[in-house]
C-alpha positions, 0 to 999 in steps of 0.5 A, a space after each residue: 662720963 666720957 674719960 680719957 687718960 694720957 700715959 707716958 711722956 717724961 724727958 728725952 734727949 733729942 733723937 730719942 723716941 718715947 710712947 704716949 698712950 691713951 686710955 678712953 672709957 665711958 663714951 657711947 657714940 659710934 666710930 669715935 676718931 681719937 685725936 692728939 693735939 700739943 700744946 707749947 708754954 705760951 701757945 696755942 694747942 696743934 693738931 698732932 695726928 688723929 686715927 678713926 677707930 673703924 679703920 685706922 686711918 691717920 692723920 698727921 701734921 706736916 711737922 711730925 710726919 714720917 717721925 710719929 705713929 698713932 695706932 689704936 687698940 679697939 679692944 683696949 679702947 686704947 691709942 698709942 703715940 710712937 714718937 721718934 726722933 725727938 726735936 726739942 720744937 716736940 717739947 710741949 703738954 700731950 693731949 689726947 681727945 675724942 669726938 663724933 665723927 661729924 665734929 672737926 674737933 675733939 669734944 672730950 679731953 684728956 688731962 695732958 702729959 708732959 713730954 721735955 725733949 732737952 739735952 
């Protein structure tokens, strides 16, 4: 059975960083590609930034880049979401997935963590 668990996340002011991490187990397919997606009360779930396992390539969404890291630790079958420079638009439920590398979307999910940018 394929688990993913998000960890970090809580309330920061605008401007600080925070660190997201996932842990995944159970899955048996090869070259997963590990993705996060965000999701704002009242709106839809956005692509956040994604990283192939094999190589660590990323991905980021135009609203994140230069501010987010997303890396990845094989060994722990983890991956880390280095968030800084908070906005309060950043503010929204954290969700991490997994999927095949021939599938646009993540197949398995997380349960989300919250991340609150207030001041």
């Amino acid at each position: 059975q394929v688990q993913l668990v998000e960890a970090g996340g809580g309330l920061v002011q605008p401007g600080e960083s925070s660190r997201l991490s996932c842990a995944v187990s159970g899955f048996a397919f090869s070259d997963p590609i590990v993705s996060w997606y965000r999701q704002a009360p009242g709106k839809e779930r956005k692509f956040v930034a994604s990283i192939f396992t094999r190589n660590a390539f990323t991905t980021y969404a135009d609203s994140v880049k230069g501010r987010f890291t997303l890396s990845r630790d094989n060994a722990k079958r983890m991956t880390y979401l280095q968030m800084n420079s908070l906005q309060l638009e950043d503010t929204a439920v954290y969700y991490c997935g997994i999927r095949r590398p021939t599938m646009a979307r993540p197949e398995y999910w997380g349960q989300g963590t919250q991340v609150t940018v207030s001041s």
